[in-house]
N, C-alpha and C positions, 0 to 999 in steps of 0.2 A: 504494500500500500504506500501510494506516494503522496506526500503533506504539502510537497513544495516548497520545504522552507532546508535550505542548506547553511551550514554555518561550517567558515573558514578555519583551519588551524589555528591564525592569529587571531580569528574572532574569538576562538575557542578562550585563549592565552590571554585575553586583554580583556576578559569576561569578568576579574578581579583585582583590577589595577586597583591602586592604592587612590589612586585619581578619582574614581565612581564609589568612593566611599565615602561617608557624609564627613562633613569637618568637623571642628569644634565647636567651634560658633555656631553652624546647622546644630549638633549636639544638645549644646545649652540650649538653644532655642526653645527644641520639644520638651526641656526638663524642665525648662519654662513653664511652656503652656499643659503640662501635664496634669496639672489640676483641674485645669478647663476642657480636657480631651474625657477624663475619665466621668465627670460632671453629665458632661453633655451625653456620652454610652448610658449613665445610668439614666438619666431622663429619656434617653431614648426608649430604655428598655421597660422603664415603664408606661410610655406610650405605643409599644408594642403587645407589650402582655394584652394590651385592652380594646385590640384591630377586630379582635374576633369574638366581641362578648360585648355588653350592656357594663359600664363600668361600675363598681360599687363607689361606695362613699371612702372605705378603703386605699382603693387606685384612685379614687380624684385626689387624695390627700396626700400617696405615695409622687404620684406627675407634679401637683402643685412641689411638694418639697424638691423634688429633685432639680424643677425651673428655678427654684431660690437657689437651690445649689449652684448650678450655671451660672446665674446671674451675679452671684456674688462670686464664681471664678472671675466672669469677667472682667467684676469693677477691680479686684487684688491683683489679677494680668496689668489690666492698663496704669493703675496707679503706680506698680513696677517700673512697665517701661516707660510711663510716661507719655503713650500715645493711646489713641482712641482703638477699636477695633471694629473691623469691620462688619456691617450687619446689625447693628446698635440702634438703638434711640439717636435723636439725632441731640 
């Protein structure tokens, strides 16, 4: 079975360059924003638990908390770096 997709020796070899590795400063960035990534998953996840069902007074209180939880990564993010983010209030 043919895929059509070949990949060179050197492609192969330059598949792990030290180059295509995130820096440090990419690094810190996400260690950054790792508050507001994991924030944002669990509010996710409680507005998914609730796609497929009539939600309780339970899950509106789980989604309400976890939106504060976001929200307050946000404002701790920005007051950090000192700039806004994007997707905000204005």
């Amino acid at each position: 079975m043919e895929h059509g997709v070949t990949i060179t020796a050197a492609e192969a070899a330059t598949a792990f360059e030290p180059w295509l590795e995130p820096t440090d400063a990419e690094l810190d960035a996400i260690d950054a924003e790792m508050p507001l990534i994991l924030a944002a998953v669990d509010w996710l996840d409680a507005r998914i638990i609730t796609l497929d069902r009539t939600p309780t007074q339970v899950d509106e209180q789980r989604i309400r908390r976890a939106r504060r939880r976001v929200l307050a990564a946000r404002r701790d993010l920005a007051n950090r770096t000192g700039t806004g983010l994007a997707g905000g209030a204005a």
